[in-house]
Every structure is written in structure tokens, then in C-alpha cells.
C-alpha positions in Angstrom: 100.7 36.0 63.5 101.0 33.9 66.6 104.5 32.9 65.8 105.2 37.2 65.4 103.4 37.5 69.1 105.5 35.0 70.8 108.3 35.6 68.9 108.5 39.3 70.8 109.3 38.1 73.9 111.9 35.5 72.5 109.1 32.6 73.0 110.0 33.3 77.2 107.5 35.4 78.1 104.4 33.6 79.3 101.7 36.1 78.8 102.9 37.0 75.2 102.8 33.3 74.6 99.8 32.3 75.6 98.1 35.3 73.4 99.8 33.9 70.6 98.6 30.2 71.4 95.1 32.2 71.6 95.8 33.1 68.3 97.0 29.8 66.9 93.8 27.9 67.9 91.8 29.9 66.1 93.4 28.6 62.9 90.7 25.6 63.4 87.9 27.9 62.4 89.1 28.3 59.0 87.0 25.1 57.8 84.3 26.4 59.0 84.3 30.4 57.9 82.8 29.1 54.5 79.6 28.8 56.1 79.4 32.5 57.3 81.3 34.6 54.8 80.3 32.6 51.4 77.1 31.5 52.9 75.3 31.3 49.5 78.1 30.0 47.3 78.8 27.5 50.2 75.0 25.8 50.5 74.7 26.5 46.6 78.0 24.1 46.0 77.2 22.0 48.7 73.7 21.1 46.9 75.8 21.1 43.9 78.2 18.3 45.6 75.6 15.7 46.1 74.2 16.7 50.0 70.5 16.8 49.9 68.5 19.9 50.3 67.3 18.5 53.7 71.4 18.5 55.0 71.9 22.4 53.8 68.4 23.1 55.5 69.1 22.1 58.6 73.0 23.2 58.4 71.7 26.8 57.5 68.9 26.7 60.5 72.1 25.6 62.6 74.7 28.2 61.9 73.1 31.7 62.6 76.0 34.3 62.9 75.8 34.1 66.4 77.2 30.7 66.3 80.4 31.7 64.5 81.1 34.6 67.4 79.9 31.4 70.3 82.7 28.8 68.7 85.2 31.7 68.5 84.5 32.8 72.2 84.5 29.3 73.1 88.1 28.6 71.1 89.4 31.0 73.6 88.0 30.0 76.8 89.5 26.2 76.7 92.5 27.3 75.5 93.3 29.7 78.5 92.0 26.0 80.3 94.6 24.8 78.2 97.0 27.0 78.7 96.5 27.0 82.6 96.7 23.1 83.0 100.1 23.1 80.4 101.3 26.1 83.0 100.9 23.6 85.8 102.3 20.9 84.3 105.4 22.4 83.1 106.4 23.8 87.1 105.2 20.5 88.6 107.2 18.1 86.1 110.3 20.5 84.6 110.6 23.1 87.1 110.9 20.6 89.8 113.0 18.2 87.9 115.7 21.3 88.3 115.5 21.3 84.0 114.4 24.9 83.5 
């Protein structure tokens, strides 16, 4: 999907590619969606794995849905930091250099 976004402004257009790098660093979630949409299969098979019943406790106490919606809110705000300090970068060190 984020190659699709950027790929509509022929991977010039700065606004279209930083809403597909918003999109791309969300694929770092995936790990984690177990724990939300399988909850029960996921703290049934982690028991099943060898983790102690303490570990899933705590783990389930620590992962409310809220928490899933905070790291996904959170993905996005460091990458527009991200994408702001790469923005800089590029006109300080390539625009200047007379490359682009």
C-alpha cells in the first residue's frame, strides 16, 4: 500500500510520500496485532509455549485496547519527526550540494 501511495506521484511528490512512509511504519505493528485480535489463542499458546502464567498475567493487564490505538498514534507522530528531520537533511546536504 505504501509503495501504491508514493508510487502516484512518481515517488516526487513529498506529501504523497511521506503518507506512504506513514503507512510503511506501521508494518512494525504486525508482531504485535496477535495480542489484540487473537487475544485468547495468543495467551492460551503462549502458556502452551513454556511462559509462566505470571508473564501472560501481567502481559494481558499491560495490553488493554487502548494500548494498541496509543502505539499506532504514536507510530505516526515520530515518523512525521522523522520525516521532518530526513526533509531537512536532504535540502541542507543534497539540495545545496547542487545534486537534486
Amino acid at each position: 500500500l505504501a509503495e501504491v501511495i508514493a508510487g502516484i506521484g512518481k515517488f516526487r511528490n513529498n506529501k504523497l510520500n511521506i503518507l506512504s512512509y506513514l503507512f510503511f511504519s506501521q508494518n512494525l505493528l504486525g508482531g504485535f496485532l496477535p495480542i489484540w485480535i487473537m487475544r485468547d489463542y495468543f495467551f492460551a499458546d503462549t502458556l502452551e509455549r513454556g511462559m509462566s502464567a505470571d508473564f501472560c498475567n501481567t502481559l494481558e493487564a499491560m495490553t488493554p485496547i487502548w494500548v494498541l490505538f496509543l502505539m499506532i498514534a504514536g507510530t505516526v507522530i515520530f515518523a512525521l519527526i522523522g520525516c521532518m528531520i530526513g526533509k531537512r537533511m536532504f535540502k541542507k546536504h543534497f539540495e545545496k550540494a547542487g545534486m537534486v
